[in-house]
C-alpha positions as CSV (number, residue, x, y, z in Angstrom):
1,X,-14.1,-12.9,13.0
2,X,-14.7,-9.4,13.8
3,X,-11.2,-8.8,14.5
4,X,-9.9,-10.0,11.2
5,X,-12.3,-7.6,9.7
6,X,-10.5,-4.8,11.3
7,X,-7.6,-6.4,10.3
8,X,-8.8,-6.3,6.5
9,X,-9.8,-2.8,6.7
10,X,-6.6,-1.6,8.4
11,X,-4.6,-3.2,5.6
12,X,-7.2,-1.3,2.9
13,X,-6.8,2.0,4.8
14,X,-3.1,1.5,4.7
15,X,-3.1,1.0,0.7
16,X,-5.0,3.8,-0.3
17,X,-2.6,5.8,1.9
18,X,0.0,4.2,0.5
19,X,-1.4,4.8,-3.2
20,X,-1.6,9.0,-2.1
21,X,1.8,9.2,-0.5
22,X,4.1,11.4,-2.8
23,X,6.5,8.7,-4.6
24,X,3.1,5.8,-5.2
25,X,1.3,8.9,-6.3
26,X,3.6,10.0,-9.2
27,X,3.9,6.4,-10.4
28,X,-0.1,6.3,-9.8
29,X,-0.2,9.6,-12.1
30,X,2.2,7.7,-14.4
31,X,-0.2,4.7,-14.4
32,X,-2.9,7.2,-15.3
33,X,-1.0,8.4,-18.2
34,X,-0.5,5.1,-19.2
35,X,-4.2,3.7,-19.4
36,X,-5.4,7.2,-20.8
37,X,-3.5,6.5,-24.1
38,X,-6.5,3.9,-24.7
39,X,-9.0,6.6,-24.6
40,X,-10.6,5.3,-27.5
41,X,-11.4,1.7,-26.0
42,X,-13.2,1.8,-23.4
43,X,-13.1,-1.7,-22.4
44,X,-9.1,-1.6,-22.9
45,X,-8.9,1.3,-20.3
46,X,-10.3,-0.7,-17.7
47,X,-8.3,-3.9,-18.7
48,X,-5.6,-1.6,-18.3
49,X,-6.4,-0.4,-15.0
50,X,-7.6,-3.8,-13.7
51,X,-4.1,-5.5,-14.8
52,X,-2.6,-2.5,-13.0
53,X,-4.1,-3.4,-10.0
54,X,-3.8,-7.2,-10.4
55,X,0.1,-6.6,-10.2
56,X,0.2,-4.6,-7.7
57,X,-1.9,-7.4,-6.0
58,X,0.7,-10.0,-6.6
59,X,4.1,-8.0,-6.0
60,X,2.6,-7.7,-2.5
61,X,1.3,-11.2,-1.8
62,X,4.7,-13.1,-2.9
63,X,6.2,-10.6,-0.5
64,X,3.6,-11.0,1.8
65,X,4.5,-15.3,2.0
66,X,8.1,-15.1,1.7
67,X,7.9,-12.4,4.9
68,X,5.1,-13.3,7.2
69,X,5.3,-17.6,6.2
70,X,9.0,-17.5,6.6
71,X,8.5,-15.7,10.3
72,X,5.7,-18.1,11.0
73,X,7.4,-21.4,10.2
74,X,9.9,-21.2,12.5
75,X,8.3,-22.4,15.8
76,X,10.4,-20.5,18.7
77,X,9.8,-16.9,16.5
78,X,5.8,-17.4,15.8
79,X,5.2,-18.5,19.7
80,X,7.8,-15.1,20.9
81,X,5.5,-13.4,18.1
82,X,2.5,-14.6,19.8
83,X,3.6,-13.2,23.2
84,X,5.0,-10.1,22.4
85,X,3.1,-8.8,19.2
86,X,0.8,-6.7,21.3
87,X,3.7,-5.0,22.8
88,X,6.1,-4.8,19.5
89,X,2.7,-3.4,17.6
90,X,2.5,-0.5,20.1
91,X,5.7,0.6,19.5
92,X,5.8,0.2,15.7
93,X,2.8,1.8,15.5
94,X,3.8,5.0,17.5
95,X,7.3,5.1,14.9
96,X,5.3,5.0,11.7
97,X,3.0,7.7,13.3
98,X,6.2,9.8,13.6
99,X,6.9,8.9,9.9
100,X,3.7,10.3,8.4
101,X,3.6,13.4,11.0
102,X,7.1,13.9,9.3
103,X,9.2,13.9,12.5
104,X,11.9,11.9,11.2
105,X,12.3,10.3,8.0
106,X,14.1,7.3,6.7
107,X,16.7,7.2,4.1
108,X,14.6,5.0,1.2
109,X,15.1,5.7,-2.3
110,X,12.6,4.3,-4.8
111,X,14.3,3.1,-8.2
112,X,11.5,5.1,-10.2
113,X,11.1,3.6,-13.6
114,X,12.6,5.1,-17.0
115,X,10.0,6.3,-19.6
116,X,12.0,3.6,-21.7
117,X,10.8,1.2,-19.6
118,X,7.3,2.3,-19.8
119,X,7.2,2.6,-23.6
120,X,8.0,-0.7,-23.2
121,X,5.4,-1.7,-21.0
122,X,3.2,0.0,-23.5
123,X,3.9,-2.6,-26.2
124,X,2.9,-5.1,-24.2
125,X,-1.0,-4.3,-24.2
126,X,-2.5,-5.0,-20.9
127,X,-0.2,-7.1,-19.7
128,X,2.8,-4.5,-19.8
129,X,0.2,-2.7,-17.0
130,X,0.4,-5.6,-14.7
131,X,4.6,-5.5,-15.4
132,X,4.6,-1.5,-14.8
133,X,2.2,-2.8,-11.8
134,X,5.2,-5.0,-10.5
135,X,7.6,-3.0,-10.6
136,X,5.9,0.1,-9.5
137,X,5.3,-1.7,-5.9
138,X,8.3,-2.7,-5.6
139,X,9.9,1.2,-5.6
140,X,9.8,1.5,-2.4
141,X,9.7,5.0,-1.0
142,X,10.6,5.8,3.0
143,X,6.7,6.5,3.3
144,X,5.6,3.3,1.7
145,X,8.1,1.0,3.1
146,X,7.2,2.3,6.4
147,X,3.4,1.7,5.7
148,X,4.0,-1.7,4.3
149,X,7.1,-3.1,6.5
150,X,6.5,-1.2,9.4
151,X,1.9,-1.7,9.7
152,X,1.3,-4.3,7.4
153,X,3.8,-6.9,8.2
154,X,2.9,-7.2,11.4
155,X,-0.5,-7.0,11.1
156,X,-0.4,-9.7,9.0
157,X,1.8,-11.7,11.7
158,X,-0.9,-10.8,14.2
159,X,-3.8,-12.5,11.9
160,X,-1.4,-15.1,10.6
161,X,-2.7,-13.6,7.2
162,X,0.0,-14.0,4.2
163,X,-2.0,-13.9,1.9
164,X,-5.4,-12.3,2.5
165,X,-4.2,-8.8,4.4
166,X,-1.5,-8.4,1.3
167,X,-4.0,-9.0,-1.0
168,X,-5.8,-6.2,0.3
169,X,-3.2,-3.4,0.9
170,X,-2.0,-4.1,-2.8
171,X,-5.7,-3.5,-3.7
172,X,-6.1,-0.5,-1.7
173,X,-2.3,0.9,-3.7
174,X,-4.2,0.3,-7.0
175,X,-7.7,1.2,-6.3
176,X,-7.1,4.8,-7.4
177,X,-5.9,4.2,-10.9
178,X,-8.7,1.3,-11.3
179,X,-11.1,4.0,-10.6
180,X,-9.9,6.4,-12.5
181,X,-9.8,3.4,-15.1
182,X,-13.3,3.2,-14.7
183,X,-14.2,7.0,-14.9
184,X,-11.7,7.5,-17.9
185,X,-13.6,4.0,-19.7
186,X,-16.9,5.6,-19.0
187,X,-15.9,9.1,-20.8
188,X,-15.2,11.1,-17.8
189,X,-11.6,11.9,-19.0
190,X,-11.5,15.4,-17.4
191,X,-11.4,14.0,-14.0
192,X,-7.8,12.6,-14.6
193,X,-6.9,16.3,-13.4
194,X,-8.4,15.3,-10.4
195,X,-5.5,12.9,-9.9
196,X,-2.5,15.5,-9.4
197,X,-4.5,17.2,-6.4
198,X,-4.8,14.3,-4.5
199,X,-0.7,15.7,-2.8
200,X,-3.1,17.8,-0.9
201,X,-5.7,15.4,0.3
202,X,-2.9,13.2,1.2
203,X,-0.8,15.9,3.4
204,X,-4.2,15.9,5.8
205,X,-4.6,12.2,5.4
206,X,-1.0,11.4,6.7
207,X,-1.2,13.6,9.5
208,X,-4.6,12.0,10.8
209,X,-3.2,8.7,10.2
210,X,-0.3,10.0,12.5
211,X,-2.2,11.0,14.9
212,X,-4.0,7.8,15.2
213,X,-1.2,5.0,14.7
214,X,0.9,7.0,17.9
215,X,-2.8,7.3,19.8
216,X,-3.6,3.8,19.3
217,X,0.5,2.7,19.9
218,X,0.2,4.6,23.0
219,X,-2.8,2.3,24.4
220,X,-1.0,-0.9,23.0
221,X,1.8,0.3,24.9
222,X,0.2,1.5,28.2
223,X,-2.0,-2.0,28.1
224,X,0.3,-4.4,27.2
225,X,3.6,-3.6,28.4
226,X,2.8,-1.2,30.6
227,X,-0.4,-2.8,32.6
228,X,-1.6,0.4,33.1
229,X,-4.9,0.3,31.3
């Protein structure tokens, strides 16, 4: 049980990482923008916010089953899985550490989303923030798809989680703007600023995050394929 609790705080960590990673951050900001037009109801704002969140939730749980359910169901793949997880999660671990030190990058565009769709979105109340919550995880960026494809995925092989782990990373992607929901609800509107020097925070946060997944994909290595430790 412990071990799934690692599991659930791995796949938070790797949300709010996710969240302040340069491409999620500017649709985060944009999100931000969005819920901070209903200054003047408080409860709105954190509907908002909350929706926000809720579809980001979702985007990455349907995901979540048609990835990690489809692997699992077929019997010869889950029981290689079984075998050879440890080993695969080393390396995979040690390449998205070389993502987020920045020593090579991969070639992922995110399709962004046109102010016309977000005026959109905006007529749509609270539920147009669970839409711009959609399709917002969905533009997948080389740093998020790398987070999510590359960590989460097999982490939720590992724990046979579908549902649970994806659950939580898409919490961890929105908990940002449903705090800021929460602040901006409460009156603290200044502290939106606050929101545009998180790039900095997350330059540091990547790197230790580096450091860590190719540390701890080193030992995975070294122990499991290796037999060294």
């Amino acid at each position: 049980m412990s071990s799934f609790f690692l599991g659930v705080f791995s796949a938070l960590w790797l949300g709010i990482l996710t969240s302040i990673s340069p491409c999620p951050l500017a649709t985060n900001v944009a999100a931000v923008s969005f819920i901070g037009r209903r200054v003047e109801r408080a409860r709105m704002v954190f509907l908002t916010g909350l929706f926000y969140t809720l579809g980001r939730m979702l985007t990455y749980v349907l995901l979540g089953i048609l990835i990690v359910a489809s692997v699992l169901s077929i019997q010869r793949v889950a029981n290689a899985l079984q075998e050879y997880m440890n080993k695969i999660l080393g390396l995979v671990l040690i390449l998205v550490g070389m993502v987020l030190l920045g020593l090579f990058r991969i070639n992922i565009s995110g399709s962004g989303v046109s102010e016309r769709m977000q005026k959109r979105a905006e007529s749509w109340g609270i539920w147009g923030a669970g839409v711009l919550g959609i399709v917002f995880a969905l533009a997948f960026c080389p740093v998020s798809a790398a987070l999510f494809f590359g960590s989460l995925i097999p982490l939720s092989v590992k724990y046979n989680s579908s549902i649970a782990l994806p659950a939580v990373y898409g919490l961890g992607t929105g908990l940002p703007v449903l705090v800021f929901a929460i602040l901006i609800a409460l009156g603290v509107q200044t502290l939106a600023k606050v929101f545009n020097k998180l790039s900095q925070i997350e330059w540091w946060v990547s790197r230790v995050t580096g450091v860590v997944f190719i540390v701890v994909g080193v030992y995975f290595c070294l122990a499991y394929v290796f037999h060294v430790i």
